[in-house]
N, C-alpha and C positions, 0 to 999 in steps of 0.2 A: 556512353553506353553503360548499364548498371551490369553489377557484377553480380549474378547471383547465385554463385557457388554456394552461399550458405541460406537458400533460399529454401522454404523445403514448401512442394507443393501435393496436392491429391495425385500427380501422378508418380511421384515417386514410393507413395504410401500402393500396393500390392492391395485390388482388389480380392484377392483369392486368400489373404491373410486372414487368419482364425480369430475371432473376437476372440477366446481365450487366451493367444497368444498374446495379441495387440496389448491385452491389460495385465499380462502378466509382468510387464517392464515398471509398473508399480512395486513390485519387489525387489529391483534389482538393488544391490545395495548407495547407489548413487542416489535414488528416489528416497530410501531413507534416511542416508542424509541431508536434500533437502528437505525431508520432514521435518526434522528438528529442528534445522537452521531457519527454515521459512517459523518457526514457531518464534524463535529468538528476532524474528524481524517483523513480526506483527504484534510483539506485545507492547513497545512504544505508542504507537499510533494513536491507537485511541484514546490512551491515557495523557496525551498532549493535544486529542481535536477531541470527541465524541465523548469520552467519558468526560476529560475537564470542562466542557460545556456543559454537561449535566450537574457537576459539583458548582460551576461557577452560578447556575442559574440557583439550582437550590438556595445557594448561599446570598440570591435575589440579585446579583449580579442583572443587568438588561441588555437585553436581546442585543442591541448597536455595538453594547462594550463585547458582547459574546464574538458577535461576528467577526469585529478588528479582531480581536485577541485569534481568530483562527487562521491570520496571516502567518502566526510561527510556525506554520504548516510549509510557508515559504522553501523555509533552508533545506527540504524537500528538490523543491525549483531550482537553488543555484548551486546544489551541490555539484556540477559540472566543472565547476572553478578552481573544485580543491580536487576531482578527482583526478587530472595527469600525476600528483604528489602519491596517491594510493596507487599509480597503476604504477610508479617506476620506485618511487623513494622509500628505501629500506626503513626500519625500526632498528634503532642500534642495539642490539642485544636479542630484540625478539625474533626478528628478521632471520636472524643464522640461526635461531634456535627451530622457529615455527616455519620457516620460508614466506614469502609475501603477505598472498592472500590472506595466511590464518591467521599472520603476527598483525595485521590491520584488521582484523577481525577480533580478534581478543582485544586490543587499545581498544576500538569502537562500544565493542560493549562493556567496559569499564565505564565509561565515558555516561554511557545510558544506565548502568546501573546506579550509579554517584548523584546524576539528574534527580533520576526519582527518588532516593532515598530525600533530598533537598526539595523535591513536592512535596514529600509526607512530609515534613516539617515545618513549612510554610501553612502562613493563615490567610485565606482569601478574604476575611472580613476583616481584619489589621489593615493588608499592605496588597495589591495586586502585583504588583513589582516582584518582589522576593518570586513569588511562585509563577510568574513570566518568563522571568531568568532562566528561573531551574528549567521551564516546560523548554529551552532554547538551548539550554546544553542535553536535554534529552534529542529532542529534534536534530541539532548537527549530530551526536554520536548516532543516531538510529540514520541517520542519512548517509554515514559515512560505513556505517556497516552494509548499508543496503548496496555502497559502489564496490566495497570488497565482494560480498556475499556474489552479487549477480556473475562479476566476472570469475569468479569461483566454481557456479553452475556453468558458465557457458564453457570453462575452460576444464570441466571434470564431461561431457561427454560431447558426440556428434551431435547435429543437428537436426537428425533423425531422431532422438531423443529429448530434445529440448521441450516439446509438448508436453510429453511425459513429466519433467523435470520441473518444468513449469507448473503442472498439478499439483506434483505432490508436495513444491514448496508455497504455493496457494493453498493446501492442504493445513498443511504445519501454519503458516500465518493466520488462516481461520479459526483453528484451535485456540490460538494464544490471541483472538480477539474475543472469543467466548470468556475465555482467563478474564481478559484485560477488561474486559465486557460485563458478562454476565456475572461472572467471579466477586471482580470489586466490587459490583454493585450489594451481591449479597455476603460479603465479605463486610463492606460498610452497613447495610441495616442490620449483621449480628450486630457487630460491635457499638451500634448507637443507640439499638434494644438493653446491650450488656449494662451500657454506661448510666439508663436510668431506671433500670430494677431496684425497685425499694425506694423507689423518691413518691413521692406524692405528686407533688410539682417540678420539674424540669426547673433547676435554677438558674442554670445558664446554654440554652438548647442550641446556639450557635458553639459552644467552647465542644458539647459532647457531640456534635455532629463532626467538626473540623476532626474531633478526637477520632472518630470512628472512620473519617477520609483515613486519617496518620496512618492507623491500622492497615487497613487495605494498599494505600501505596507501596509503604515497607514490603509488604507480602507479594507487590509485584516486581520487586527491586528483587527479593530473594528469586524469585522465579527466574530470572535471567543465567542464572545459574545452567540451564539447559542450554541454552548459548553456549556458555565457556566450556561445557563438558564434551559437545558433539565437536565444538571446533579441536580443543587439544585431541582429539581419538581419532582425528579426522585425518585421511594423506592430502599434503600439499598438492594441487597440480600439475606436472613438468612445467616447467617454465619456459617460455618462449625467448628463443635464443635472438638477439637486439646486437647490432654491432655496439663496439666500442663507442661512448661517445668522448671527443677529442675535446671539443671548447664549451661554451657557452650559447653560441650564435646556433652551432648545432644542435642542445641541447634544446633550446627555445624551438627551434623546427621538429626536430623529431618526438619531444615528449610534450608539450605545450599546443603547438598548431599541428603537429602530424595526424591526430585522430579526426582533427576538421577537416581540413583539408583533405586527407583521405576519401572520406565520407561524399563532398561534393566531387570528385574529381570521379570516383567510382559511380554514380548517380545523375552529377550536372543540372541540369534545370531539373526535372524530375524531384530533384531532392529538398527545394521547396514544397513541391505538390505532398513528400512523406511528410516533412515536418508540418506541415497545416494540418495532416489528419492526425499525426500524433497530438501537437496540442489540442484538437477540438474532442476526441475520441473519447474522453472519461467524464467531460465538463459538464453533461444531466446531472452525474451522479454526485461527484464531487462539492456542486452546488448546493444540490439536494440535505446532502449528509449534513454542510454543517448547523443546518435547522433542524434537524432530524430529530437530538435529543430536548433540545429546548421544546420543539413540539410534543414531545409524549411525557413532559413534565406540566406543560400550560392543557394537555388533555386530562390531564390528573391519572397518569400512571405511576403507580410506587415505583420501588427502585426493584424490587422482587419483580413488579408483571414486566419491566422493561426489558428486566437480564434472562427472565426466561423466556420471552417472545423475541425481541429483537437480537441477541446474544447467544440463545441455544438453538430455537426454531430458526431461526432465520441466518444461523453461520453454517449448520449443520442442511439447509437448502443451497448457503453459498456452494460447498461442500462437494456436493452432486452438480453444482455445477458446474465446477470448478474441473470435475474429473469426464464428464458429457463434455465439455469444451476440450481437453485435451484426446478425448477419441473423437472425436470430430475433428478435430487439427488434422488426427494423424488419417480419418478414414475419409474427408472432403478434400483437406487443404485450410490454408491460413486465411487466404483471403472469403472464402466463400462463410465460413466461421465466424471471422469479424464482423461481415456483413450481419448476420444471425445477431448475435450480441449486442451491436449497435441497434439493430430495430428491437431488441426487447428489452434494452435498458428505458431507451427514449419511453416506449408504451405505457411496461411497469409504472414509468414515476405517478403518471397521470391514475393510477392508484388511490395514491395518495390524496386526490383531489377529496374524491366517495371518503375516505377516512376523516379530512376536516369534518366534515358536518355529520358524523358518528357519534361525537362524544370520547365518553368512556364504555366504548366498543371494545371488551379482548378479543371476541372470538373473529373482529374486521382485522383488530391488528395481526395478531396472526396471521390469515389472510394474506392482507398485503406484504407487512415484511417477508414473508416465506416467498413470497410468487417473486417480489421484488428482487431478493440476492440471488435467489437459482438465475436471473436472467444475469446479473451481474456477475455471479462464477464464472459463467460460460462466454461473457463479452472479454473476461479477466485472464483468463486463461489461453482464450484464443490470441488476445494483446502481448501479452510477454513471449510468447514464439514469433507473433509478427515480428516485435523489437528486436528478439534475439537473433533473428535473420539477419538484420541486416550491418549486423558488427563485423568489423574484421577481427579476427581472431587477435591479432597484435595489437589491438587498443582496445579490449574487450571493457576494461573496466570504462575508462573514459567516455567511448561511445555509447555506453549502453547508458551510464550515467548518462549524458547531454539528450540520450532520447525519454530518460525516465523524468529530467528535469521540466524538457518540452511537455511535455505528458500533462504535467501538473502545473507550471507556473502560473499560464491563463485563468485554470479553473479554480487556482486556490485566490489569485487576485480577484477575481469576479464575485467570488464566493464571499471573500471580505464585506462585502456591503449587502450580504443576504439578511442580517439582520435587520438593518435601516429597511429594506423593502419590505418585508413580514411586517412591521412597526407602522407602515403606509400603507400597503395593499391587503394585507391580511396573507392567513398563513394559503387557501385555495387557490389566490390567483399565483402565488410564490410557485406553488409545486406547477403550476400547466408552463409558465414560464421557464419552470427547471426543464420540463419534458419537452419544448417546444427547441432549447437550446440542443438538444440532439443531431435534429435534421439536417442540420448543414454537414457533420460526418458521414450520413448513409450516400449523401452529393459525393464527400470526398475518398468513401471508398471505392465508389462506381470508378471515379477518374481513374485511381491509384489500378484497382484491376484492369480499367480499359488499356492504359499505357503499356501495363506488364502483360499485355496479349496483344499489342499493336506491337514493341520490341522484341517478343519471341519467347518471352520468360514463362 
């Protein structure tokens, strides 16, 4: 029988409640700290999938080698491995200084900071390797901040607030995908402008392109700075009081297999039925994304029309979405929301189809990336209050980690070989096939609410 004390549904949410009230839990000061933090947790991303496939392809890298390389999206997937060590194992020294959470929150984004500084220095026309590496230590440090970070929010308010919470650090993570986004992009065309003022001819236009990536990475490494600032100003969360542990044998049970085992014993069969929908539930879009920038480089988009249509228009729709999704959480329920999400991600993608045969359309791209994310805000938003449901409080980080893994492992494996397909079928039949992988989730959300109203939930 599932336990769903931390289940938060529409009847718990007070029809009679004041839409000003409802949004006014945006201001609470928990909401702005996941502003910030959610900013410190979306600036890695793209600078390791979406934007590096845009420098990798400029730099004529090919579509196959783009797409393998979007596996280092993986350590995303099995950060579950390492996270029991982030939920119980101290930092010697940081730990008594910062408590838990924040002292693996600080390492983590050290860790992403040092990455990127080793992107900016690395040459994708030299070596692939060197700048693999680094995009791999950026990826484990942004994935291990993300197992702090989460059980951080889930362990700084109720569950009644988790929507909320969930906004506003989808909020801050959208911001710092504009940064990481649109930012770089024209953070690199000043600088690849700067470097051949006064040339007649371009002597070496791979040396000052790379040169003007350097530029832009550094300046996304410096930005993480907002990270370390919100975490040191930030209060630890009480800590959840844990018996003594006596051996080893115990040790392995209660910090290792206790958060699984939890999970099925609490749920039972049922909790195959969540995990199928957790992994299929992002897989349109996840797909989608990593031919996204490779597409509006082969449409012939500069890096200017990219950052400000896909990166400002289209983070600043995620945005509204992002915060529609979270009053919808709080004024329908989770599940009737996710439903909403999941039919507007699947729809949007097929968008994209009308966008192939455009051309060099802005005022199409526009168009579709805008309509595009506002569906993805709201399918995003409503997902992380699902997930966060269904944690126990005592294994917060872990569990929420193993479900953000599931979330992702399928879609980023699948996604691996989206380049070889675009390379065979072309980029229109790619996206009906991105949108067509949908439909088996809106199958698995029907089950997931039939169950939880045949049980009583």
């Amino acid at each position: 029988m599932p336990d769903n004390s931390r289940e938060y549904t529409a009847a718990q949410a007070s029809p009679r409640t004041p839409w000003l009230e409802t949004l006014r839990v945006y201001l609470e000061p928990a909401s702005l700290r996941m502003l910030a933090l959610g900013f410190s947790a979306g600036l890695p991303l793209l600078l390791v999938l979406g934007t590096l496939s845009f420098r990798l392809r400029e730099a004529g890298i090919n579509r196959s080698t783009i797409g393998y390389l979007s596996w280092v999206g993986l350590a995303y997937g099995f950060k579950w491995l390492w996270a029991p060590l982030v939920d119980h194992m101290p930092i010697p020294l940081l730990t008594r200084l910062l408590g838990r959470r924040r002292s693996w929150l600080l390492l983590a984004q050290g860790l992403v900071t040092a990455g990127l500084v080793g992107m900016a220095l690395t040459d994708p026309h030299q070596a692939l390797g060197p700048i693999v590496g680094c995009a791999l230590a950026v990826a484990f440090g942004s994935a291990t901040q993300d197992i702090a970070l989460d059980a951080f929010r889930i362990e700084s308010a109720h569950t009644d607030r988790q929507a909320a919470l969930a906004a506003a650090y989808m909020s801050g993570y959208r911001l710092a995908m504009i940064w990481a986004g649109a930012g770089v992009l024209w953070i690199a065309a000043r600088a690849q402008d700067a470097a051949t003022i006064g040339q007649a001819v371009a002597q070496d236009a791979a040396a000052h392109q790379n040169g003007a990536w350097r530029v832009a990475y550094l300046a996304m490494a410096a930005s993480m700075a907002v990270g370390w600032v919100t975490v040191l100003f930030s209060h630890e969360p009480a800590p959840m009081q844990r018996p003594p542990v006596k051996n080893a044998v115990q040790w392995i049970q209660d910090v290792l297999l206790g958060p699984f085992t939890d999970f099925f014993q609490r749920y039972g069969w049922y909790a195959m039925l969540i995990l199928a929908l957790i992994a299929m539930y992002r897989i349109s879009d996840v797909v989608l994304g990593v031919m996204a920038y490779p597409f509006y480089v082969d449409q012939g988009f500069s890096k200017d029309e990219v950052a400000a249509v896909s990166k400002i228009y289209g983070v600043f729709m995620t945005l509204a979405g992002a915060f529609a999704g979270g009053v919808l959480t709080l004024r329908l329920g989770v599940m009737r929301t996710l439903m909403l999400g999941a039919l507007l991600s699947a729809s949007t993608n097929l968008l994209y189809v009308w966008l192939a045969g455009r051309g060099h359309d802005l005022s199409a791209l526009i168009t579709v990336v805008s309509i595009d994310n506002l569906a993805g805000g709201i399918a995003s938003s409503a997902f992380i209050a699902y997930l966060s449901s269904l944690t126990n409080v005592r294994y917060s980080a872990t569990q929420y980690a193993l479900f953000s893994s599931v979330m992702l492992l399928l879609p980023k494996f699948v996604a691996g070989f989206s380049g070889r397909y675009v390379d065979t079928f072309g980029y229109a039949q790619f996206f009906s096939v991105a949108a067509l992988l949908g439909l088996p989730v809106l199958v698995l959300i029907w089950l997931v609410s039939r169950f939880e109203k045949t049980d009583g939930a």
